[in-house]
C-alpha positions in Angstrom: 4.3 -21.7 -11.5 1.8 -18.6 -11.6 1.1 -16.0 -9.4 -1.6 -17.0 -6.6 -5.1 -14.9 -7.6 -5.8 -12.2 -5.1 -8.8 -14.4 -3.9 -8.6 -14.7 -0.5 -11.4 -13.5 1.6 -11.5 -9.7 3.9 -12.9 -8.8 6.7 -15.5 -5.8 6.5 -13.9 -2.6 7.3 -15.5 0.1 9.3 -16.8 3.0 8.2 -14.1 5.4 8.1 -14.6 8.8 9.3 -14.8 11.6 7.0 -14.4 15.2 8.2 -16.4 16.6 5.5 -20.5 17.0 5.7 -22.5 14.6 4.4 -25.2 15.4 2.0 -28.0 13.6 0.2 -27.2 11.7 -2.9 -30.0 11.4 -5.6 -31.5 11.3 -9.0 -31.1 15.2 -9.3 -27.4 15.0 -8.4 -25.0 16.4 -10.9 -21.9 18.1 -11.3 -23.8 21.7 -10.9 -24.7 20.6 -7.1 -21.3 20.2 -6.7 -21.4 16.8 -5.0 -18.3 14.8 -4.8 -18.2 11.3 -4.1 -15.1 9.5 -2.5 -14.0 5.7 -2.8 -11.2 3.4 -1.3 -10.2 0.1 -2.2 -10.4 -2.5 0.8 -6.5 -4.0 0.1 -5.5 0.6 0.3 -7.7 2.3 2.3 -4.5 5.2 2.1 -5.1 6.1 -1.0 -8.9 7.8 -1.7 -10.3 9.2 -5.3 -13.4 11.5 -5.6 -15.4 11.5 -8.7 -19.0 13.8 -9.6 -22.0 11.9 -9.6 -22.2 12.4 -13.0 -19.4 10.2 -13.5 -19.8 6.5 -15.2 -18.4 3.2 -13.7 -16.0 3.2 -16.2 -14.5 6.6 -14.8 -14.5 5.2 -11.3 -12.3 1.9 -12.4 -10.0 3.4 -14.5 -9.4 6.1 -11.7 -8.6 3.1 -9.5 -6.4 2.0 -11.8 -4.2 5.3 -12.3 -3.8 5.8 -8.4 -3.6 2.1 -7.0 -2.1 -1.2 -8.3 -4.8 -3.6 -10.1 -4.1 -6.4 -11.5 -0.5 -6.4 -13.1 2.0 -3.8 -12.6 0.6 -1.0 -15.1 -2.6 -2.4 -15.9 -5.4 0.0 -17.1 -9.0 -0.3 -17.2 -8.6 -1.4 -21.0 -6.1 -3.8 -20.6 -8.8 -6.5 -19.5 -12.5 -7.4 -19.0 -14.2 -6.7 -16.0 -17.3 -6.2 -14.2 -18.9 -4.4 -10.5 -21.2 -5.9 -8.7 -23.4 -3.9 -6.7 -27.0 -4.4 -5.1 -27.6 -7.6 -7.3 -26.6 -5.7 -10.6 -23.7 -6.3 -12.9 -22.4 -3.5 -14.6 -19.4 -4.7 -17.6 -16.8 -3.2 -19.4 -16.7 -2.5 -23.2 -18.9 -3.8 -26.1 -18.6 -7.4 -26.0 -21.3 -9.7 -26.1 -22.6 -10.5 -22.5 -26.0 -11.6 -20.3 -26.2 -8.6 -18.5 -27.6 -5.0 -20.2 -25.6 -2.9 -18.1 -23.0 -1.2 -19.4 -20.5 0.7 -17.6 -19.6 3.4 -19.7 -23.4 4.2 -19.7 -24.0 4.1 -16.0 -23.6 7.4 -14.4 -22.6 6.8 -10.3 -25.7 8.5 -9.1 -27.6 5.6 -10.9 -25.6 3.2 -8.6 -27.7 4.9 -5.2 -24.9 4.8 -3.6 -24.7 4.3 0.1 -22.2 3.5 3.2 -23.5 -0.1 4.2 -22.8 -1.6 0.8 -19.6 -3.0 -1.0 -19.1 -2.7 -4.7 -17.0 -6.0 -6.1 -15.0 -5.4 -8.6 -13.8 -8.4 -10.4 -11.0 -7.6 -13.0 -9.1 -9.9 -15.5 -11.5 -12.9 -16.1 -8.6 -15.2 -16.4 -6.1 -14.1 -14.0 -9.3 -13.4 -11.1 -8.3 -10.2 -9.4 -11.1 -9.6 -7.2 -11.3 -6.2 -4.7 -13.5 -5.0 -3.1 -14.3 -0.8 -3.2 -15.9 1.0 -0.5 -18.1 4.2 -0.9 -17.0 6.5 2.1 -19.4 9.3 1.7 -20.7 12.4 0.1 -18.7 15.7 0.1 -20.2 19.3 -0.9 -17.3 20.7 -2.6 -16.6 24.7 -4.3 -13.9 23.4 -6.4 -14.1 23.5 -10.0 -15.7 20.2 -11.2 -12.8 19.9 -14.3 -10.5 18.9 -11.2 -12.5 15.4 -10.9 -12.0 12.6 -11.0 -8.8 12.8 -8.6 -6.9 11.4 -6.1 -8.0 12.8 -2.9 -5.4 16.2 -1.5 -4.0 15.4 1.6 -3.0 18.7 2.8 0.0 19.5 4.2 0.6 20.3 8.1 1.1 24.0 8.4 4.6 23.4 10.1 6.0 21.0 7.7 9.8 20.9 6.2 11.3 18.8 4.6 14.3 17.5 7.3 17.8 17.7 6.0 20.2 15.9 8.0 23.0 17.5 9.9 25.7 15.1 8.7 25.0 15.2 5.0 27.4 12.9 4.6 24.5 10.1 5.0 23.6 8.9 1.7 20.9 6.2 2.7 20.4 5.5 -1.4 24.0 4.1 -1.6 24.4 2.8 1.9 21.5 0.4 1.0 21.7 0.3 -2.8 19.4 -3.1 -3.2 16.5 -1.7 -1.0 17.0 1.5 -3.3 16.3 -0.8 -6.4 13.7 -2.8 -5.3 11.6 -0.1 -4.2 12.5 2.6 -6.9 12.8 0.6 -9.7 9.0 -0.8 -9.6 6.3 1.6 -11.0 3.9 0.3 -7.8 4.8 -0.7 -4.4 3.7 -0.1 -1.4 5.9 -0.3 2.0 4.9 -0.4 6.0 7.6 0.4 7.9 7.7 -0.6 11.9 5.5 -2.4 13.8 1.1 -2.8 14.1 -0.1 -2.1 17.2 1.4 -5.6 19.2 2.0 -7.6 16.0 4.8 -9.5 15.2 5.5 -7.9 12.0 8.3 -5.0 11.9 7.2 -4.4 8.3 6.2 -5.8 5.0 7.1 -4.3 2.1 5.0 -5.5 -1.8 5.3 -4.3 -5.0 2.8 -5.0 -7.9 4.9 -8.2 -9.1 4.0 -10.2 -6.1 7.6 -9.6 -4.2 7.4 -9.3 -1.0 9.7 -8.9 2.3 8.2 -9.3 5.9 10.6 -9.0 8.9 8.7 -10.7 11.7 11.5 -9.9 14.6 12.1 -6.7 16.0 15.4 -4.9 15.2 17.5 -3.2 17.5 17.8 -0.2 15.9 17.1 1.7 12.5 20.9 1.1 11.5 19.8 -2.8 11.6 16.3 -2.5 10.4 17.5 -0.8 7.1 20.1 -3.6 6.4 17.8 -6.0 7.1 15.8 -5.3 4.4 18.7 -4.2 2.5 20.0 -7.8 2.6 16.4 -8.8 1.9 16.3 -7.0 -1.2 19.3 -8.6 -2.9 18.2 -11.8 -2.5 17.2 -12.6 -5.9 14.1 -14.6 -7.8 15.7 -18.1 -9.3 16.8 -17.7 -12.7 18.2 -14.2 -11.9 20.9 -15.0 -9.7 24.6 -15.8 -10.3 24.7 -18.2 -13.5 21.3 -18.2 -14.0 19.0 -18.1 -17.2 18.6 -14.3 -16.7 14.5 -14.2 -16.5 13.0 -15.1 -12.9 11.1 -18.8 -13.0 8.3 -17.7 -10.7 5.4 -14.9 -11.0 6.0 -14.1 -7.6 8.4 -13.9 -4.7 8.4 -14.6 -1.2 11.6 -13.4 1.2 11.5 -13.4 5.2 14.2 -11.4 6.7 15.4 -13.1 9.6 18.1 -11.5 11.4 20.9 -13.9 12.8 21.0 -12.5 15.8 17.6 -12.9 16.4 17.3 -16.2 15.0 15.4 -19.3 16.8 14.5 -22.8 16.1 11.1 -22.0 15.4 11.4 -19.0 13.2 13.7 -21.4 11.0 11.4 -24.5 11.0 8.5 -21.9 10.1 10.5 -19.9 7.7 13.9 -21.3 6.4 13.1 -25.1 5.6 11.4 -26.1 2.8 11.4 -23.0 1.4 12.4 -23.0 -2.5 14.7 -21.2 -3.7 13.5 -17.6 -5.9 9.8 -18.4 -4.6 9.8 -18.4 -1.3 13.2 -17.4 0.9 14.3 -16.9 4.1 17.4 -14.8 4.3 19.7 -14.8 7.2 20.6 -11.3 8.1 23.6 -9.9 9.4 23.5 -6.5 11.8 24.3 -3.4 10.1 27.2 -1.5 11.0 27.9 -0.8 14.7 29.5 2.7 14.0 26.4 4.2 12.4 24.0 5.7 14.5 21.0 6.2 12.4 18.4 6.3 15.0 20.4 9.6 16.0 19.8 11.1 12.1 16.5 10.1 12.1 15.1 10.3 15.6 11.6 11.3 15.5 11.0 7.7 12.9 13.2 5.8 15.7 10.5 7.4 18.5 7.9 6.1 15.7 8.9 2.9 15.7 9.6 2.6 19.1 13.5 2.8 19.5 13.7 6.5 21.1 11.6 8.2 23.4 9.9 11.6 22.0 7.1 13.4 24.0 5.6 14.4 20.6 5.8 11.8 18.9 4.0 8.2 19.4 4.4 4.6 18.7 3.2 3.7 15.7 4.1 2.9 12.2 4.3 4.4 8.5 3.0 3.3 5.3 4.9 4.5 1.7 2.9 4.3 -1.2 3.8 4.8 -4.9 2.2 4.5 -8.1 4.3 5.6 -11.3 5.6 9.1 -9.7 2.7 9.6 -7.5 3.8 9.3 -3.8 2.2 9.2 -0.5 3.3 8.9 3.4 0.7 7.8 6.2 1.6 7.8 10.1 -0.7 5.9 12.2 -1.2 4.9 15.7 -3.5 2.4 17.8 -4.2 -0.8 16.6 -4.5 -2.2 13.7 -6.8 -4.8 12.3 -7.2 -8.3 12.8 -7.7 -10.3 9.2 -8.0 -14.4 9.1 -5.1 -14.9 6.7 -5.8 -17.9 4.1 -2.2 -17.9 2.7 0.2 -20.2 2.4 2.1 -20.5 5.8 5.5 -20.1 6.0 5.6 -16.9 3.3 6.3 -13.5 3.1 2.2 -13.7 3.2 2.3 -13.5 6.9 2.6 -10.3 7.4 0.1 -8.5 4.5 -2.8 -6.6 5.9 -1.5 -6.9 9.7 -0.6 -2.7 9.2 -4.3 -1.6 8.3 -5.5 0.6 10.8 -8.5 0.6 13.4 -8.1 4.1 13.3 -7.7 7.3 10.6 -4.2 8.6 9.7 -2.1 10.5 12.4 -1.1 12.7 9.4 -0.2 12.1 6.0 1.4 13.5 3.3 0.9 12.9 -0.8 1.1 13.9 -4.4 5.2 14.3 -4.1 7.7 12.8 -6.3 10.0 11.0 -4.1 12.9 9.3 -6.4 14.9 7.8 -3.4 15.1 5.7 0.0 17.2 9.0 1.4 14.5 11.4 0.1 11.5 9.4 1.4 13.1 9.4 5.3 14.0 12.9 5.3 10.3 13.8 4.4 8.7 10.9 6.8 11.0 12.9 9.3 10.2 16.3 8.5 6.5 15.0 8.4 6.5 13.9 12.1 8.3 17.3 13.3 5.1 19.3 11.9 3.3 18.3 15.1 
């Protein structure tokens, strides 16, 4: 059985708000005026890329795909065929043979006239059907050198910001939850939101570009738990890759929900754990972690994050780790998050996508680092929240 196509239908997001000045975009717009234009895709809002206005369509696509997962795992903007829509226009990729005139290597972005009310649909892979949407966010007058575009967009860093190193060093979170490690370090793309929405019942769902997904819909006791939970989430392998098995996974994609023993009712197992097939979609039973550990005392400005610990400078809210090949990126929001009518099957790992995008911009954020570990990543999310 194949992957589900990324097909179902979003909600408009709002305008996000930009800092930076907005200026005029038109015909006599090039890279001398110094104008620099800035795009998200709808499914990662995180993760923004700026472009001239004298760059083509092509440049703005294949920028998506070097900073954000499209399609497969490491697919390119020459790995398949695909076309934008925008304002009743088509604009397609490469040479081939097609109805429409537009090319877009040969369509310069200012040619697009660009502006905030409008989506541009990007379809990608004709027969896999990967459709996203990109939003235009605005106009920014910039003194950089123009040889710097396109690029992902600098976060820069909070002026008080350290990386945290533990006092007990003796933690080693990489070992301590070895199959999390994997599944998120071993994957050129994932992205991870850690703790819980606004009032959701999602404490975090976790995808990688290979359609595996875990979504703990119970709230943990403590970070200790919350880790193992996933940990044990992890492990839980696709079918043909367990034990015995045929040593290639049957399925495209993967659906695990972590539910915790302790926590467990007879509705989250009727919803959850039967029926469920086994290396598509699976419900794991979790046990606690290990009562002797106290990580919500090594970590205690994540556990005031995500609501275990009480920290005057710190609020409720929840994080969101993105990675793409060796590019990383850490956002901290707060608020609410969005409301999205989820067309899914029920019962999956599904539940819980989109539940973590924001009503609001970032708290603070953090990106272009290489983070090779699950140990590395905290002690940076932790050092990030004691800038403030």
């Amino acid at each position: 059985m194949s992957k589900p196509s990324d097909d179902r239908p979003s909600e408009e997001i709002p305008q996000l708000k930009e800092s930076w000045k907005k200026a005029k975009l038109d015909d006599k717009s090039d890279c001398s005026s110094n104008h620099i234009l800035t795009f998200c895709l709808d499914d990662n809002k995180n993760v923004k890329i700026q472009l001239l206005p004298s760059h083509s369509v092509y440049d703005l696509i294949s920028t998506l795909c070097d900073n954000v997962s499209i399609g497969e795992s490491d697919d390119t903007a020459n790995d398949h065929m695909w076309f934008i829509e925008y304002k009743d226009k088509k604009y397609e990729s490469g040479e081939h043979e097609c109805e429409s005139p537009l090319r877009a290597n040969d369509t310069q972005l200012k040619d697009l006239k660009l502006d905030l009310s409008s989506i541009i649909f990007f379809h990608y892979d004709y027969g896999a059907g990967f459709r996203y949407r990109i939003h235009f966010l605005g106009v920014e007058e910039s003194e950089e050198a123009i040889e710097t575009y396109p690029r992902l967009k600098p976060v820069p860093l909070p002026s008080g910001y350290e990386k945290y190193v533990p006092a007990d060093i003796s933690i080693n979170l990489d070992t301590t939850f070895a199959s999390l490690q994997k599944w998120i370090f071993q994957s050129t793309s994932v992205t991870l939101h850690f703790f819980q929405p606004g009032r959701k019942k999602n404490w975090g769902f976790f995808k990688d570009s290979g359609y595996a997904m875990l979504y703990l819909p119970v709230k943990p006791e403590n970070l200790n738990d919350y880790l193992s939970y996933f940990d044990q989430g992890a492990a839980c392998p696709r079918k043909g890759m367990e034990e015995g098995g045929d040593g290639y996974p049957h399925y495209d994609w993967h659906s695990v929900v972590i539910i915790p023993k302790s926590k467990s009712t007879s509705a989250l197992e009727s919803k959850y754990a039967r029926g469920s097939e086994a290396g598509f979609c699976d419900c794991v039973n979790a046990n606690d972690g290990n009562p002797n550990i106290d990580m919500n005392s090594v970590f205690p400005k994540l556990s005031a994050l995500a609501g275990w610990k009480k920290d005057a400078k710190v609020p409720k809210g929840w994080m969101t780790f993105v990675k793409k090949d060796l590019k990383c990126s850490i956002t901290v929001y707060k608020g609410n998050s969005q409301n999205h009518k989820n067309n899914a099957p029920p019962g999956t790992a599904y539940d819980g996508d989109k539940q973590h995008d924001p009503v609001d911009d970032a708290y603070l954020g953090i990106d272009g680092l290489e983070i090779k570990g699950l140990y590395d990543l905290f002690c940076v999310a932790e050092g990030l929240l004691r800038s403030r």
